[in-house]
mmCIF entry with sequence, helices, sheets and N, C-alpha, C, O atoms, coordinates in Angstrom:
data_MODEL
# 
_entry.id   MODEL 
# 
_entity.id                         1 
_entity.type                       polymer 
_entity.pdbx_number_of_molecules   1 
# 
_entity_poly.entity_id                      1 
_entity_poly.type                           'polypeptide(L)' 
_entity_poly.nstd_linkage                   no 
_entity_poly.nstd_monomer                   no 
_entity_poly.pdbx_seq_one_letter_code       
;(UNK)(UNK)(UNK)(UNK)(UNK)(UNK)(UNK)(UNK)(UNK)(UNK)(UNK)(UNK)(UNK)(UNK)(UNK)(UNK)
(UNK)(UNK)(UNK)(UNK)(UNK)(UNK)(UNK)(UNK)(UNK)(UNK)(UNK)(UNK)(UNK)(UNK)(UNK)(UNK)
(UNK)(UNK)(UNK)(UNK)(UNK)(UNK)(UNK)(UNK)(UNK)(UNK)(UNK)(UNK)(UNK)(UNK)(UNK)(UNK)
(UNK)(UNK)(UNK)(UNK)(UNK)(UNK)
;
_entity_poly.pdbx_seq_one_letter_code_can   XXXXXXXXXXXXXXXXXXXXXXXXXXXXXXXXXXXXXXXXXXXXXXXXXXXXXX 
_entity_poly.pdbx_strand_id                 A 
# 
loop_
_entity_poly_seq.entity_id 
_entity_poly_seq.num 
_entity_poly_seq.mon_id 
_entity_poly_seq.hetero 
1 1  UNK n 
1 2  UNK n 
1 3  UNK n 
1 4  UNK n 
1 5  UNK n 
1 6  UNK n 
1 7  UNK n 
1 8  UNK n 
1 9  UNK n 
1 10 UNK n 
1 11 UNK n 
1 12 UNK n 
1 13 UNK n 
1 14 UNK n 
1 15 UNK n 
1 16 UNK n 
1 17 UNK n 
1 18 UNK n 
1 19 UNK n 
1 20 UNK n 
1 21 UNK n 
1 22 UNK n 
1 23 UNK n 
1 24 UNK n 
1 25 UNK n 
1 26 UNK n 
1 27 UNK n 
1 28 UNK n 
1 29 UNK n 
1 30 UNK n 
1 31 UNK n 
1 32 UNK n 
1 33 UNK n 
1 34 UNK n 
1 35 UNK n 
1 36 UNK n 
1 37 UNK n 
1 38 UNK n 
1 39 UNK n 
1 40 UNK n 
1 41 UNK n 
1 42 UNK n 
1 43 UNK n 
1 44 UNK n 
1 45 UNK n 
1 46 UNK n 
1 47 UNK n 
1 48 UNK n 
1 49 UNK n 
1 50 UNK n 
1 51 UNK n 
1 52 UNK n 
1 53 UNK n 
1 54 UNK n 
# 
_struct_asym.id          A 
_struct_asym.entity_id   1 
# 
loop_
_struct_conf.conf_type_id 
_struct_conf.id 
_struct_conf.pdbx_PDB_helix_id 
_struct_conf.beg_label_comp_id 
_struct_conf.beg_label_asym_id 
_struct_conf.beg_label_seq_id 
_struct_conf.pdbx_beg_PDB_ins_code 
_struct_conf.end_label_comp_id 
_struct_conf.end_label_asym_id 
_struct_conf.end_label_seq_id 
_struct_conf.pdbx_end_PDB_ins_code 
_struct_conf.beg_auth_comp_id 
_struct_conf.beg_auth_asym_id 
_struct_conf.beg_auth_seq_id 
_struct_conf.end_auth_comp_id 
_struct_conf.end_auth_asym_id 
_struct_conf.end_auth_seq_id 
_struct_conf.pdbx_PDB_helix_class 
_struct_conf.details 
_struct_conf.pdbx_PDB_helix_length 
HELX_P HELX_P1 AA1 UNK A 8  ? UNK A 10 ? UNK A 8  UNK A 10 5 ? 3 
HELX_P HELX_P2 AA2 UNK A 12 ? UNK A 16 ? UNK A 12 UNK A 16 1 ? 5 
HELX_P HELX_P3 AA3 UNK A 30 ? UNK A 37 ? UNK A 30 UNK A 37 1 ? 8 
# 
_struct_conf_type.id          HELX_P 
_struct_conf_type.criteria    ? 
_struct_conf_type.reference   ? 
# 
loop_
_atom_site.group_PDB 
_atom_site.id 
_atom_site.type_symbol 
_atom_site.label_atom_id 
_atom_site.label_alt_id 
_atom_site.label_comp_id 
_atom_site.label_asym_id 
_atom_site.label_entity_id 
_atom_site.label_seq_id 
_atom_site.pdbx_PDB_ins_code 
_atom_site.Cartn_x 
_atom_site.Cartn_y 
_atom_site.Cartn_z 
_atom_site.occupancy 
_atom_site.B_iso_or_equiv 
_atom_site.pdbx_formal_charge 
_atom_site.auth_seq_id 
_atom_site.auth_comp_id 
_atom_site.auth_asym_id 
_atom_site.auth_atom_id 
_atom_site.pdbx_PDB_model_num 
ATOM 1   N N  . UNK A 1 1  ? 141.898 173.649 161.943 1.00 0.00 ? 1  UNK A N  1 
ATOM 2   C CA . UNK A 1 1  ? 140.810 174.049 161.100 1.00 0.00 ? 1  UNK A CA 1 
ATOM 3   C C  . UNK A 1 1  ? 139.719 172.992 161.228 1.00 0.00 ? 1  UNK A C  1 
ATOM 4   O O  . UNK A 1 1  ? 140.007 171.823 161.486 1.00 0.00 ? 1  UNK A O  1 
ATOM 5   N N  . UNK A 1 2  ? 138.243 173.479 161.015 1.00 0.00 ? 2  UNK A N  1 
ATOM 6   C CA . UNK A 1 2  ? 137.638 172.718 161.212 1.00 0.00 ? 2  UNK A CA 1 
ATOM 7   C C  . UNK A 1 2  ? 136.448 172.811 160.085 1.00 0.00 ? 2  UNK A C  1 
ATOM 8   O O  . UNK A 1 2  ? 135.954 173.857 159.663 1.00 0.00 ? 2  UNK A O  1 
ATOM 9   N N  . UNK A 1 3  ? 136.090 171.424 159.684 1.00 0.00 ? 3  UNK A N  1 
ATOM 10  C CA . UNK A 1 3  ? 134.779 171.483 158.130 1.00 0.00 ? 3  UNK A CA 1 
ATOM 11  C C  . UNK A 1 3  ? 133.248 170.571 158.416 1.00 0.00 ? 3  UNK A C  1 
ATOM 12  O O  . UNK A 1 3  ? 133.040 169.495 158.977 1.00 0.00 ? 3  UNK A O  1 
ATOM 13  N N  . UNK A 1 4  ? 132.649 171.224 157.975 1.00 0.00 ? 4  UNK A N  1 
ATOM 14  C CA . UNK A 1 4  ? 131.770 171.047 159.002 1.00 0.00 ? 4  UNK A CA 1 
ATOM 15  C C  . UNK A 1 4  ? 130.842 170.773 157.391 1.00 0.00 ? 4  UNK A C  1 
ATOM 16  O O  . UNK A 1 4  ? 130.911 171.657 156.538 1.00 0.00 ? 4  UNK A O  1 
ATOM 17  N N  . UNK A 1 5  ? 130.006 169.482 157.119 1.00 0.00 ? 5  UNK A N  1 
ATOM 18  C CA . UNK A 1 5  ? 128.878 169.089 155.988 1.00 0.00 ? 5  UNK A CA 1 
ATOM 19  C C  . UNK A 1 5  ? 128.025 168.362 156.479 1.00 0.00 ? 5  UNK A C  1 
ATOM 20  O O  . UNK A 1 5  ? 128.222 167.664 157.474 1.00 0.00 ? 5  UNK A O  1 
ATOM 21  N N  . UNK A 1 6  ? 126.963 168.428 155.848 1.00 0.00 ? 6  UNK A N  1 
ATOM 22  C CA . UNK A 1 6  ? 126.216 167.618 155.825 1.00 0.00 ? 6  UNK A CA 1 
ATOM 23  C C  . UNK A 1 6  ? 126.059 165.669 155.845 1.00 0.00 ? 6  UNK A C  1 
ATOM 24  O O  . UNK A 1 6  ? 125.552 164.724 156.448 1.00 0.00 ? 6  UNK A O  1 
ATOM 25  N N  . UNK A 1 7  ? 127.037 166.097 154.543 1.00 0.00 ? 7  UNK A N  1 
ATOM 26  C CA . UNK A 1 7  ? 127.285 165.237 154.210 1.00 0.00 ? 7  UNK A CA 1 
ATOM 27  C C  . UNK A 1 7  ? 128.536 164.684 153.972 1.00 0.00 ? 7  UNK A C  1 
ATOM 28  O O  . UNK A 1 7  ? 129.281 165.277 153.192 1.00 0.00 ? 7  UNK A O  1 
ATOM 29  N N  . UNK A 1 8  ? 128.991 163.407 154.632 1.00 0.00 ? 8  UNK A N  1 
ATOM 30  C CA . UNK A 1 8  ? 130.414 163.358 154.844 1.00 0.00 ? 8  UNK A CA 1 
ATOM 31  C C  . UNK A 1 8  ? 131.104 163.074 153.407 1.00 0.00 ? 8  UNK A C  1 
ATOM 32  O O  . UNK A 1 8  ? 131.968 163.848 152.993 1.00 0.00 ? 8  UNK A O  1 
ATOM 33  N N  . UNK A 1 9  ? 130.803 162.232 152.850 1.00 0.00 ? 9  UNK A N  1 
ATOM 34  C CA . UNK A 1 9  ? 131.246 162.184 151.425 1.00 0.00 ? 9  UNK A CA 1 
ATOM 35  C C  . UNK A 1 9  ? 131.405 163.225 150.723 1.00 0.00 ? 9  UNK A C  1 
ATOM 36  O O  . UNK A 1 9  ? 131.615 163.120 149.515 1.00 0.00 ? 9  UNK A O  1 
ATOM 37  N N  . UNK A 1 10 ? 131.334 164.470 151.361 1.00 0.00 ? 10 UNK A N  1 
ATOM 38  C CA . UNK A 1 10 ? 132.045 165.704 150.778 1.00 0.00 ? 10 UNK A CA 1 
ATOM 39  C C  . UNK A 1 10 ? 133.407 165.615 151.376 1.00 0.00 ? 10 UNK A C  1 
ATOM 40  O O  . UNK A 1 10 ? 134.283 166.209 150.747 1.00 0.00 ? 10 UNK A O  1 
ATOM 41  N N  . UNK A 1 11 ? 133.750 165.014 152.424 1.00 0.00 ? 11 UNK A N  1 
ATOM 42  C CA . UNK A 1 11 ? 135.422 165.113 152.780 1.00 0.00 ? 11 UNK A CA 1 
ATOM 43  C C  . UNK A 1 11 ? 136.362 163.762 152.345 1.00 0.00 ? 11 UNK A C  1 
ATOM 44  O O  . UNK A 1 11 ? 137.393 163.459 152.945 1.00 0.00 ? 11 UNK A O  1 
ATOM 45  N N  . UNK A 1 12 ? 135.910 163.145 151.399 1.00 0.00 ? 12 UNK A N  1 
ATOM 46  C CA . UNK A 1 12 ? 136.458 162.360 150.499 1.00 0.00 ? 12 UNK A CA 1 
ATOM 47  C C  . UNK A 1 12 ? 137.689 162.051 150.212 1.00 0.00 ? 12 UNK A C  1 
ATOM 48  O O  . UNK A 1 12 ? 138.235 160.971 150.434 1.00 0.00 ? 12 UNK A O  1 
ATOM 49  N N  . UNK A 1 13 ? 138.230 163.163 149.624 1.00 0.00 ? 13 UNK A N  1 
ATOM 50  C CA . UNK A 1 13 ? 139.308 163.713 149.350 1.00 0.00 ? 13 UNK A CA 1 
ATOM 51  C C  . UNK A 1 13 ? 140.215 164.022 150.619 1.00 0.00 ? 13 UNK A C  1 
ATOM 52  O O  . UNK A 1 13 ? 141.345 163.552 150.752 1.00 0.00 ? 13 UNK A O  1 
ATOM 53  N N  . UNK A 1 14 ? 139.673 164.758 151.420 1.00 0.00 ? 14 UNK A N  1 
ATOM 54  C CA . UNK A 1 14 ? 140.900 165.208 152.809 1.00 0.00 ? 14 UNK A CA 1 
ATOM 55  C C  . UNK A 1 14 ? 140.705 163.719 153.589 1.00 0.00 ? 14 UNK A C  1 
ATOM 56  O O  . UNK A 1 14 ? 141.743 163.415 154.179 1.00 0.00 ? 14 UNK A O  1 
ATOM 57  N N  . UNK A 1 15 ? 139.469 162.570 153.756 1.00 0.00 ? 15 UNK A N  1 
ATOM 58  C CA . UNK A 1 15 ? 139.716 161.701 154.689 1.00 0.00 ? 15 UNK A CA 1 
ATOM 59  C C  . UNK A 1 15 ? 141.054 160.734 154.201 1.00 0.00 ? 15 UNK A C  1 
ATOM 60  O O  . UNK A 1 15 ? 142.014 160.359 154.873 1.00 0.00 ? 15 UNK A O  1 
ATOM 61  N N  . UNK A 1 16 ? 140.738 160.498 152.823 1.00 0.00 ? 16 UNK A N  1 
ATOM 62  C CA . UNK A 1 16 ? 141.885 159.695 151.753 1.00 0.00 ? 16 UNK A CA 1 
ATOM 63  C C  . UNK A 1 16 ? 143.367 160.240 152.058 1.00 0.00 ? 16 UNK A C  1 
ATOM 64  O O  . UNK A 1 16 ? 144.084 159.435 152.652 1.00 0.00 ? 16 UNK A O  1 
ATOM 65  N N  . UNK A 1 17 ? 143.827 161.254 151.801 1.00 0.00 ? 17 UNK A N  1 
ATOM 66  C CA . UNK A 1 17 ? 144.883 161.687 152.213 1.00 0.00 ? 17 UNK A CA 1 
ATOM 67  C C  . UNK A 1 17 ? 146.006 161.291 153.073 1.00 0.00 ? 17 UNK A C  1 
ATOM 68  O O  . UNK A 1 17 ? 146.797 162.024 152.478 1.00 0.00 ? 17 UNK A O  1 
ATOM 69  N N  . UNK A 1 18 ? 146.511 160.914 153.696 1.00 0.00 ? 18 UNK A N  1 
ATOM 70  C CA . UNK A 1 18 ? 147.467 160.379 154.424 1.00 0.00 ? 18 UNK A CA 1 
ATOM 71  C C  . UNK A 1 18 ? 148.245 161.334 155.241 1.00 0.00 ? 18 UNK A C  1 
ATOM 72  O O  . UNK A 1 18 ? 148.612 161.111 156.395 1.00 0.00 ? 18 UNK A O  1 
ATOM 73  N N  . UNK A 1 19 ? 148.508 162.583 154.462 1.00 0.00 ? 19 UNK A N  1 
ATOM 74  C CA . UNK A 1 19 ? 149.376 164.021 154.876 1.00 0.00 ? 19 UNK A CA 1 
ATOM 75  C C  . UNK A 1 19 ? 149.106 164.719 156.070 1.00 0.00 ? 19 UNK A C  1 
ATOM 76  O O  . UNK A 1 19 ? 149.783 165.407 156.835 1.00 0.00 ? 19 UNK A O  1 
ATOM 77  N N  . UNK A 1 20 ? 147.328 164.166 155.993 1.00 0.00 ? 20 UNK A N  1 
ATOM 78  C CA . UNK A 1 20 ? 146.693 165.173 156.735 1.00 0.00 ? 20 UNK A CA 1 
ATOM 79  C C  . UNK A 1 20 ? 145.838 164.412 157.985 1.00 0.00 ? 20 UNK A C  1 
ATOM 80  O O  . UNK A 1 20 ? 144.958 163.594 157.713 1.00 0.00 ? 20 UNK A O  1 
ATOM 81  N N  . UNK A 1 21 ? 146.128 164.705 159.157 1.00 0.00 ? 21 UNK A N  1 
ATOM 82  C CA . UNK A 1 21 ? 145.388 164.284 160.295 1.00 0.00 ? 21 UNK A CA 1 
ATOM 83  C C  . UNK A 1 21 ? 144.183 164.517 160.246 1.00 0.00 ? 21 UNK A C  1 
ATOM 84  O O  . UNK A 1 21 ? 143.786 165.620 159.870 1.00 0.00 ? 21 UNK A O  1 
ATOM 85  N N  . UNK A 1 22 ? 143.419 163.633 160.577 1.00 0.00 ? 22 UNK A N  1 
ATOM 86  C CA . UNK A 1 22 ? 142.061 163.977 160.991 1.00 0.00 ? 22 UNK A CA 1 
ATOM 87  C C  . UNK A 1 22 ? 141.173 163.117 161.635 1.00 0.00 ? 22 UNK A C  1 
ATOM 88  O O  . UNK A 1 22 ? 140.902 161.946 161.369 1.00 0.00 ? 22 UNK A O  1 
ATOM 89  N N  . UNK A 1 23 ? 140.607 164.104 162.826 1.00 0.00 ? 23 UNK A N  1 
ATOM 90  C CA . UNK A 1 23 ? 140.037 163.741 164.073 1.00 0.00 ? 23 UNK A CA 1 
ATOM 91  C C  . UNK A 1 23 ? 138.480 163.635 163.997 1.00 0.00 ? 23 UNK A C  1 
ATOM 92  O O  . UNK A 1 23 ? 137.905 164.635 164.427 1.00 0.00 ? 23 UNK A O  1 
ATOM 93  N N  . UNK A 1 24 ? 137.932 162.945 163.682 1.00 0.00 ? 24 UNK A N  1 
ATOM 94  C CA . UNK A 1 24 ? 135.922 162.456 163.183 1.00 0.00 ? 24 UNK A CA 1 
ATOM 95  C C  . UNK A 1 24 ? 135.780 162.614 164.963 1.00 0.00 ? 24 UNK A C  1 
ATOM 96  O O  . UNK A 1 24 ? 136.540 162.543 165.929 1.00 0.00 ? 24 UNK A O  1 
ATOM 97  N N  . UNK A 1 25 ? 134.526 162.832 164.747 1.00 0.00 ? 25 UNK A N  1 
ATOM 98  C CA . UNK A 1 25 ? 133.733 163.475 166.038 1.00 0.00 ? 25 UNK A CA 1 
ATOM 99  C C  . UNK A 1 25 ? 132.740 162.333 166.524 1.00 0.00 ? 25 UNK A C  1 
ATOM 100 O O  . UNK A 1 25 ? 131.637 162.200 165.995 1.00 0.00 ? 25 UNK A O  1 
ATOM 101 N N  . UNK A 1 26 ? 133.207 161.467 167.616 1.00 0.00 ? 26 UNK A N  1 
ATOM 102 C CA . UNK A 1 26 ? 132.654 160.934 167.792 1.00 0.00 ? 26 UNK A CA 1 
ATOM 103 C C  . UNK A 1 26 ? 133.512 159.354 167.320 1.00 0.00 ? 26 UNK A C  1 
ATOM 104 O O  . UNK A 1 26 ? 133.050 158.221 167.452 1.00 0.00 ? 26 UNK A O  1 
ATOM 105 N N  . UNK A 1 27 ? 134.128 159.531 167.063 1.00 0.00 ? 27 UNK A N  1 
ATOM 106 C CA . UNK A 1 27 ? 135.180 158.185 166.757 1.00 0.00 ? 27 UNK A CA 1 
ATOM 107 C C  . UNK A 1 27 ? 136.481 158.686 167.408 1.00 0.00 ? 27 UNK A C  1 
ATOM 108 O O  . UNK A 1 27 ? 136.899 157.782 168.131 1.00 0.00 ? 27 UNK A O  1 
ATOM 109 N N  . UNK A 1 28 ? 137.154 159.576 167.441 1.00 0.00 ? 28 UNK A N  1 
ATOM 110 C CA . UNK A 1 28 ? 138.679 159.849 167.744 1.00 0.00 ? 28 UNK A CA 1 
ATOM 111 C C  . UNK A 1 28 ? 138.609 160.534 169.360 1.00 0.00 ? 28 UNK A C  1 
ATOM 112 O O  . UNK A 1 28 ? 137.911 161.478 169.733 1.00 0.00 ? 28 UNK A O  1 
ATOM 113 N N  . UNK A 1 29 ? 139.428 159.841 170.031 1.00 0.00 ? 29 UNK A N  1 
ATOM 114 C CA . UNK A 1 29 ? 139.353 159.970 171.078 1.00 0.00 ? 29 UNK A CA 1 
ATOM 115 C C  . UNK A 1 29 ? 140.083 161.588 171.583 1.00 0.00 ? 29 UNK A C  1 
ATOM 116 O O  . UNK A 1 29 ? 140.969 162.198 170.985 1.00 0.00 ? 29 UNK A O  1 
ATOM 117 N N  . UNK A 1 30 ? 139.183 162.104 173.208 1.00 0.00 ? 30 UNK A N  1 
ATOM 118 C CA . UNK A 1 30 ? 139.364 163.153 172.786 1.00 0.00 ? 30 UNK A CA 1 
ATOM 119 C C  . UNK A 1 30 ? 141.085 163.191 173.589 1.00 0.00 ? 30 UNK A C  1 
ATOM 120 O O  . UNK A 1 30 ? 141.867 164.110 173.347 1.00 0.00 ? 30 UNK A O  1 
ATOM 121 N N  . UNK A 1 31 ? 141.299 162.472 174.176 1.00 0.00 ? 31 UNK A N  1 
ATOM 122 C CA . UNK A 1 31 ? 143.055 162.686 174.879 1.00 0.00 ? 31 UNK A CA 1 
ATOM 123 C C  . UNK A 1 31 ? 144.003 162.701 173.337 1.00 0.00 ? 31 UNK A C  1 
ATOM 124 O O  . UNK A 1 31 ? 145.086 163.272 173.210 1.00 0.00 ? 31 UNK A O  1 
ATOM 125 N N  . UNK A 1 32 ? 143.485 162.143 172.557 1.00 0.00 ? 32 UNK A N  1 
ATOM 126 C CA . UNK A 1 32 ? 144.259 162.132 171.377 1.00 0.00 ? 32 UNK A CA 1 
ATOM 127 C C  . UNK A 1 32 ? 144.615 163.113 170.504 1.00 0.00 ? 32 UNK A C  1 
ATOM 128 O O  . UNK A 1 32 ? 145.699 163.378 169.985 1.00 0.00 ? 32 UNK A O  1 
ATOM 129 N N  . UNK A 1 33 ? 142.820 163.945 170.363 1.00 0.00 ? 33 UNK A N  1 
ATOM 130 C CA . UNK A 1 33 ? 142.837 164.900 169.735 1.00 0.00 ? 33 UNK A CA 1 
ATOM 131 C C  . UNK A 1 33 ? 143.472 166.205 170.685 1.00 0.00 ? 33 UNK A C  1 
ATOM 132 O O  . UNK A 1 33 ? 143.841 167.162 170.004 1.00 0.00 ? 33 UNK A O  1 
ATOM 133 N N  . UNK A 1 34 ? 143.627 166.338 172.083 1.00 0.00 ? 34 UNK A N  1 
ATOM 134 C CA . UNK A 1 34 ? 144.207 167.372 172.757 1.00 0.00 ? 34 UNK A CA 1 
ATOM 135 C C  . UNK A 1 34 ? 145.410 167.353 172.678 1.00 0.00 ? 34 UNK A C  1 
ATOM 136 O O  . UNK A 1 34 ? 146.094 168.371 172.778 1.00 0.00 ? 34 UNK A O  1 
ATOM 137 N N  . UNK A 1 35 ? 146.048 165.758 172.414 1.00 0.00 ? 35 UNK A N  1 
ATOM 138 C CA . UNK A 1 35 ? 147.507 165.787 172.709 1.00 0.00 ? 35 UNK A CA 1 
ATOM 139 C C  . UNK A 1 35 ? 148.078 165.984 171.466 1.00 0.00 ? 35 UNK A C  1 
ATOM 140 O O  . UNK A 1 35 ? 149.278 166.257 171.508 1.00 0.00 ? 35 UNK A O  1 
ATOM 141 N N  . UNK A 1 36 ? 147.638 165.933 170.515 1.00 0.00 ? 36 UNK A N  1 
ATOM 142 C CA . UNK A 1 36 ? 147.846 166.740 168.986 1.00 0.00 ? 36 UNK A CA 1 
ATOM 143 C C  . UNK A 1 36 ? 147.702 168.062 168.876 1.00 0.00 ? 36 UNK A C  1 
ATOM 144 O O  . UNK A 1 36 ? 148.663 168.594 168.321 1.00 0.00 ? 36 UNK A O  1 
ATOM 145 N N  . UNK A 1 37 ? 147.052 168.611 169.127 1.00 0.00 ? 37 UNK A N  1 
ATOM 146 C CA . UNK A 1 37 ? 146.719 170.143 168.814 1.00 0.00 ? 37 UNK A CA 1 
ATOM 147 C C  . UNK A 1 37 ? 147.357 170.896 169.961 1.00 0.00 ? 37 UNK A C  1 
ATOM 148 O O  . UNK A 1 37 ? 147.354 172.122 169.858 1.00 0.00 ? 37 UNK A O  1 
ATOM 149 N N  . UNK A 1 38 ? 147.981 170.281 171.187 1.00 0.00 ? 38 UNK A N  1 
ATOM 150 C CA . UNK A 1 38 ? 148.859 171.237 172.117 1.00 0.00 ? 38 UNK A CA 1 
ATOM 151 C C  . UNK A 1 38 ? 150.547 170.600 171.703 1.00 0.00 ? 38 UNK A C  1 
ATOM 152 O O  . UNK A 1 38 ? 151.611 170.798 172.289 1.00 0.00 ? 38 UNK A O  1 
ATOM 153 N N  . UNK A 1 39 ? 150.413 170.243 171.159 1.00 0.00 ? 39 UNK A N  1 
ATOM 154 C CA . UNK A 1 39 ? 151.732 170.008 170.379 1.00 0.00 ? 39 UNK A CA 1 
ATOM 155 C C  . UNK A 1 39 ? 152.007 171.479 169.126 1.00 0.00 ? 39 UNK A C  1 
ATOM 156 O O  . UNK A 1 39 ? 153.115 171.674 168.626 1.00 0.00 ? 39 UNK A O  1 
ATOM 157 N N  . UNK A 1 40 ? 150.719 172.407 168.792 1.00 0.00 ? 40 UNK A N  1 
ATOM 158 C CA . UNK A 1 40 ? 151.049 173.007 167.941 1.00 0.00 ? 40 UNK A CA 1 
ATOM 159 C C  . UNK A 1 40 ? 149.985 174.784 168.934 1.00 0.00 ? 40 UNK A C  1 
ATOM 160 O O  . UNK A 1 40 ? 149.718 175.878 168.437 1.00 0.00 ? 40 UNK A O  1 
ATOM 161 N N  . UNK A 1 41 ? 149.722 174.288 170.259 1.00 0.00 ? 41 UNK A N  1 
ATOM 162 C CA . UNK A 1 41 ? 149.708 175.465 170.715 1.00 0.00 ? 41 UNK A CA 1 
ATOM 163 C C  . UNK A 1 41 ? 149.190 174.841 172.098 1.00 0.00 ? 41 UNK A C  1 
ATOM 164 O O  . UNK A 1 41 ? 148.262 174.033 172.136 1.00 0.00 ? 41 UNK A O  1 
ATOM 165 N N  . UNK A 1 42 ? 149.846 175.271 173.176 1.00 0.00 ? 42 UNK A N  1 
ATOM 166 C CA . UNK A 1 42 ? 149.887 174.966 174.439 1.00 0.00 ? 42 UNK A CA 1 
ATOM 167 C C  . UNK A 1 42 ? 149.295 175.112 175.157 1.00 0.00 ? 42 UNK A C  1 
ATOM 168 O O  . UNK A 1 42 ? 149.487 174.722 176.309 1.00 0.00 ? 42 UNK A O  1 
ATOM 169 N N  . UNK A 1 43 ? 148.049 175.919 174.639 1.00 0.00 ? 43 UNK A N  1 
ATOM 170 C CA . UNK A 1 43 ? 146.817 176.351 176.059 1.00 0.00 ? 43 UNK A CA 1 
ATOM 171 C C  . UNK A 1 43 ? 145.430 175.702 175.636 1.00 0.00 ? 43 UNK A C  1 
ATOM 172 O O  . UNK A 1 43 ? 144.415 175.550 176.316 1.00 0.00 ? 43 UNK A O  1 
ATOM 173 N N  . UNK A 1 44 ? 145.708 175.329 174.184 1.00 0.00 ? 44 UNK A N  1 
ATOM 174 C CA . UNK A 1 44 ? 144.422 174.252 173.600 1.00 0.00 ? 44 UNK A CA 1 
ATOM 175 C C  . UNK A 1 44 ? 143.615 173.803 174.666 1.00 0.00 ? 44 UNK A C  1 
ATOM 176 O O  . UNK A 1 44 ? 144.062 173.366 175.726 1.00 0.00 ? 44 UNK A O  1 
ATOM 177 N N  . UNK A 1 45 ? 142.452 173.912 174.383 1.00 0.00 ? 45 UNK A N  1 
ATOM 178 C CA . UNK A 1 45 ? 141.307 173.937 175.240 1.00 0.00 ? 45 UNK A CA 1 
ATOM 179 C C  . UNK A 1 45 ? 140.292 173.014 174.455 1.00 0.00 ? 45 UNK A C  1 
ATOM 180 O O  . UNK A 1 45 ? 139.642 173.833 173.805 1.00 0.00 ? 45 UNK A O  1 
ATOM 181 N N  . UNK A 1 46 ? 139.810 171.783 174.166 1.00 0.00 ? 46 UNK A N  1 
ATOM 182 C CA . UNK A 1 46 ? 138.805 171.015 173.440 1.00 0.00 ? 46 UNK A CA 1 
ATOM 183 C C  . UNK A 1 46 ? 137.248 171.647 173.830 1.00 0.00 ? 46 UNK A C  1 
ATOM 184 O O  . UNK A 1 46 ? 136.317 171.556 173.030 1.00 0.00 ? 46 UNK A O  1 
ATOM 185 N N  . UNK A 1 47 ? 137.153 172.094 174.752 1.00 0.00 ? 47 UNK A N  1 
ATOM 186 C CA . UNK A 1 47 ? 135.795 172.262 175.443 1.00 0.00 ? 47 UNK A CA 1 
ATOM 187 C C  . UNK A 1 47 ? 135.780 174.123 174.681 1.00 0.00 ? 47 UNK A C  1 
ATOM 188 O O  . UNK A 1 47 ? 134.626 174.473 174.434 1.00 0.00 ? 47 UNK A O  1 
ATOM 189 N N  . UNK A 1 48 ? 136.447 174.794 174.468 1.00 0.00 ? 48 UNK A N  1 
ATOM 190 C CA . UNK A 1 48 ? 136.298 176.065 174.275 1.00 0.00 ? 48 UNK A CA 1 
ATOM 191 C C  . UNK A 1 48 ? 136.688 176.055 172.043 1.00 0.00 ? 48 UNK A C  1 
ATOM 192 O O  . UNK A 1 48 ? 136.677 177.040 171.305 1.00 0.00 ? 48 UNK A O  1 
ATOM 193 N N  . UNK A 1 49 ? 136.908 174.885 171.736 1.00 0.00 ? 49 UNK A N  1 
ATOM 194 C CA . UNK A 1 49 ? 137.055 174.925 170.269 1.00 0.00 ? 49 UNK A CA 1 
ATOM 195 C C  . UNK A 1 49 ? 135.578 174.257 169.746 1.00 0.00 ? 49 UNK A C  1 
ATOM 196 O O  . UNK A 1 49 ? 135.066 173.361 170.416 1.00 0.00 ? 49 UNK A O  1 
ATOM 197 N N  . UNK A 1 50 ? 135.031 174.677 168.697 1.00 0.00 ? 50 UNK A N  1 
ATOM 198 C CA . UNK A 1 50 ? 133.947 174.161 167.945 1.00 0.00 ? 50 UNK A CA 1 
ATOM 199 C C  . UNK A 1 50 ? 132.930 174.726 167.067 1.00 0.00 ? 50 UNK A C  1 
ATOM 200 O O  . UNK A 1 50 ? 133.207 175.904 166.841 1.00 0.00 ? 50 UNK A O  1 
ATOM 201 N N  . UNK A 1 51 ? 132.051 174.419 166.588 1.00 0.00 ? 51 UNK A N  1 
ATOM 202 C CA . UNK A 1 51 ? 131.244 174.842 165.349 1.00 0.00 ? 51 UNK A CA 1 
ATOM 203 C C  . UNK A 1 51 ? 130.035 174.814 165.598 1.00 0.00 ? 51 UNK A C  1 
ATOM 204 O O  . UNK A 1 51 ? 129.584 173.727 165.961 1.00 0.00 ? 51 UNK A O  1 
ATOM 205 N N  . UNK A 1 52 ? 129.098 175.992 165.491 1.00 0.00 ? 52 UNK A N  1 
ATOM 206 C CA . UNK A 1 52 ? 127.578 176.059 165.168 1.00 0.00 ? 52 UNK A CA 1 
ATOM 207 C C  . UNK A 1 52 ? 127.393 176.179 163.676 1.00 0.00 ? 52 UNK A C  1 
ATOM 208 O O  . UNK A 1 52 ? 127.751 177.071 162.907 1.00 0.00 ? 52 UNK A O  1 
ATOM 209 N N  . UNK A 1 53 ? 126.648 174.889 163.434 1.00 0.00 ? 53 UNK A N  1 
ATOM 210 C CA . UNK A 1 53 ? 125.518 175.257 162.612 1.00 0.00 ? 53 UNK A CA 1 
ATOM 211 C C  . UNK A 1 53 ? 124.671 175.374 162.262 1.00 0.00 ? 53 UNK A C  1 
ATOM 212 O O  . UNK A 1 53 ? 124.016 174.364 162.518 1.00 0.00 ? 53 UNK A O  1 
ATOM 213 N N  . UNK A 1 54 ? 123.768 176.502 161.411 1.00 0.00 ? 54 UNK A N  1 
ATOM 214 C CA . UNK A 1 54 ? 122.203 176.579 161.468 1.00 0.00 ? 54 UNK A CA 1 
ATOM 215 C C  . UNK A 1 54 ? 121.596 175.468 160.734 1.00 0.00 ? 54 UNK A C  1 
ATOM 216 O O  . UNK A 1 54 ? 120.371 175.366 160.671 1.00 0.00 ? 54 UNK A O  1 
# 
């Protein structure tokens, strides 16, 4: 899943967390973030996952 603000201090709460992984854009490397997410589906593609916003 992916959350997408303005403003990051809206993810406050999910960065604090511990339970929950999470990959910042532009800090987390991307072999890291592929080798996580094909652990939970095998054809994961980084270049074909992402978000427009207006």
């Amino acid at each position: 899943m992916e959350f997408v603000a303005r403003n990051c201090a809206a993810f406050q709460t999910i960065l604090n967390d511990k339970t929950i992984t999470v990959f910042e854009k532009g800090r987390s490397a991307r072999a890291d973030i592929e080798a996580a997410l094909k652990l939970q589906r095998k054809d994961f593609d980084l270049d074909k996952f992402g978000m427009v916003m207006p």
